[in-house]
C-alpha positions as a Markdown table, in Angstrom:
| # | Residue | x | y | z |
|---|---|---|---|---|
| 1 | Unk | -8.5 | -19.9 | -1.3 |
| 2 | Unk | -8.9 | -16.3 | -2.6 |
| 3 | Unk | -7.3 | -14.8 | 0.6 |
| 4 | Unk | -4.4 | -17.2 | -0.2 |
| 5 | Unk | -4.5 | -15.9 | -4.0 |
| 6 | Unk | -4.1 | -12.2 | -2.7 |
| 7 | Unk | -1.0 | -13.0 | -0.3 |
| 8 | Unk | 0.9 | -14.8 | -2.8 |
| 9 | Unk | -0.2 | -12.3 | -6.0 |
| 10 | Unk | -0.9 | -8.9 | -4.0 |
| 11 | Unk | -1.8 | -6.3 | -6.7 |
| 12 | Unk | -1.9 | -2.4 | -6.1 |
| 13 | Unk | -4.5 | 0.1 | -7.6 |
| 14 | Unk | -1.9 | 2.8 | -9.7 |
| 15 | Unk | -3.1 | 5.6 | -11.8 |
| 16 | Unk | -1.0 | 5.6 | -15.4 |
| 17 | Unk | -2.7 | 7.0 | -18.4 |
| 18 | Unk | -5.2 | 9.0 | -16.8 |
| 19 | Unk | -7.3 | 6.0 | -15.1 |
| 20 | Unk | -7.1 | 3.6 | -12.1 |
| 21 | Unk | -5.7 | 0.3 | -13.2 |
| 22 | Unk | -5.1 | -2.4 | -10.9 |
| 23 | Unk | -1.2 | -4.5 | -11.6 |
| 24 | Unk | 0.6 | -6.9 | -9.5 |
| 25 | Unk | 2.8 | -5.5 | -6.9 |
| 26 | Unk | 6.1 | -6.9 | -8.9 |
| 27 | Unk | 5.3 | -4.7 | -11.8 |
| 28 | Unk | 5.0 | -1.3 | -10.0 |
| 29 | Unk | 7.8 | 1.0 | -11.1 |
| 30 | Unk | 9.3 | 4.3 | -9.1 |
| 31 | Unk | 6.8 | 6.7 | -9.4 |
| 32 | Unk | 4.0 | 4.9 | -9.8 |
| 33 | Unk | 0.9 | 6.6 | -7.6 |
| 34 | Unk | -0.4 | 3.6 | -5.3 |
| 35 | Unk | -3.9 | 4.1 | -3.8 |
| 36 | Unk | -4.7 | 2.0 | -0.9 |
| 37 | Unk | -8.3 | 1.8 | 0.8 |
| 38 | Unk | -9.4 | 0.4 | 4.2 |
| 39 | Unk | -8.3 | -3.4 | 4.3 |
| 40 | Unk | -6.2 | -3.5 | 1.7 |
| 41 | Unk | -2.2 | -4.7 | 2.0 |
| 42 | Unk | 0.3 | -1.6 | 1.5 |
| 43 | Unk | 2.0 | -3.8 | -2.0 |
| 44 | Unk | 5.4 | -2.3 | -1.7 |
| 45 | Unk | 7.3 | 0.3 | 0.1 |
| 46 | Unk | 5.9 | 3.6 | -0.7 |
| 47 | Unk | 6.0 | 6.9 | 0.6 |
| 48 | Unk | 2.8 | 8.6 | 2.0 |
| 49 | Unk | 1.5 | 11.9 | 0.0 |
| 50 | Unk | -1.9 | 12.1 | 1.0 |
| 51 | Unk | -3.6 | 10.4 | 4.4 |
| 52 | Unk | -6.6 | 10.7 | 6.5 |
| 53 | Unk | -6.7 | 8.8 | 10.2 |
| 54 | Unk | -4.1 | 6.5 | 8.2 |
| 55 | Unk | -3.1 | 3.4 | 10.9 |
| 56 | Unk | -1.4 | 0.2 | 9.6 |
| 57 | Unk | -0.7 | -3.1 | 11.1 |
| 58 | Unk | 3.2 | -4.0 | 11.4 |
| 59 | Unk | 2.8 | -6.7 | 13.0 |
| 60 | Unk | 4.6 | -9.1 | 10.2 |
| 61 | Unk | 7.4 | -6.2 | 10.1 |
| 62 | Unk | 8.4 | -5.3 | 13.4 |
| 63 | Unk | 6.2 | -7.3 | 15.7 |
| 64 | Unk | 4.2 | -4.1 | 16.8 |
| 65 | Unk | 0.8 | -5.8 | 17.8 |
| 66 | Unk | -1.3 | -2.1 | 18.0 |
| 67 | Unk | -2.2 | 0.2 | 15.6 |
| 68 | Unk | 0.2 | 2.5 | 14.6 |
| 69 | Unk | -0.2 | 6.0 | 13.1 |
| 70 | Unk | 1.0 | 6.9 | 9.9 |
| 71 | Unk | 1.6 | 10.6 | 8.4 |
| 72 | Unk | 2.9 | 12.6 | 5.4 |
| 73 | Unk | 6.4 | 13.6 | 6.2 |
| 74 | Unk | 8.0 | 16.2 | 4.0 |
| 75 | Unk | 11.3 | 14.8 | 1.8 |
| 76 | Unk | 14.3 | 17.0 | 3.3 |
């Protein structure tokens, strides 16, 4: 049941005010600082500032089965 709870509510970990808050995915805002740790669900679209050995599953976006390498790209 809680895995269900966390698919249909996903929340992000965001840093506003200083300190490391945890809000539901709808109620980030452009800007926000997301931090995501090993197992957890990337909440929203977001661009990468800061990685180490990042991979991600894509499976439920593009069908890519394998692991796939992420990076920190620089905005042009």
């Amino acid at each position: 049941m809680q895995s269900l709870k966390k698919i249909l509510n996903p929340v992000a970990k965001v840093k506003r005010d200083g300190k490391l808050i945890e809000v539901q995915a709808a109620e980030l805002v452009p800007g926000d600082v997301v931090f995501v740790d090993e197992g957890d669900s990337i909440p929203a679209d977001l661009r990468i500032i800061e990685e180490m050995n990042l991979q991600t599953n894509d499976f439920s976006l593009t069908g890519e089965s394998s692991p796939l390498n992420k990076y920190v790209h620089a905005i042009k």
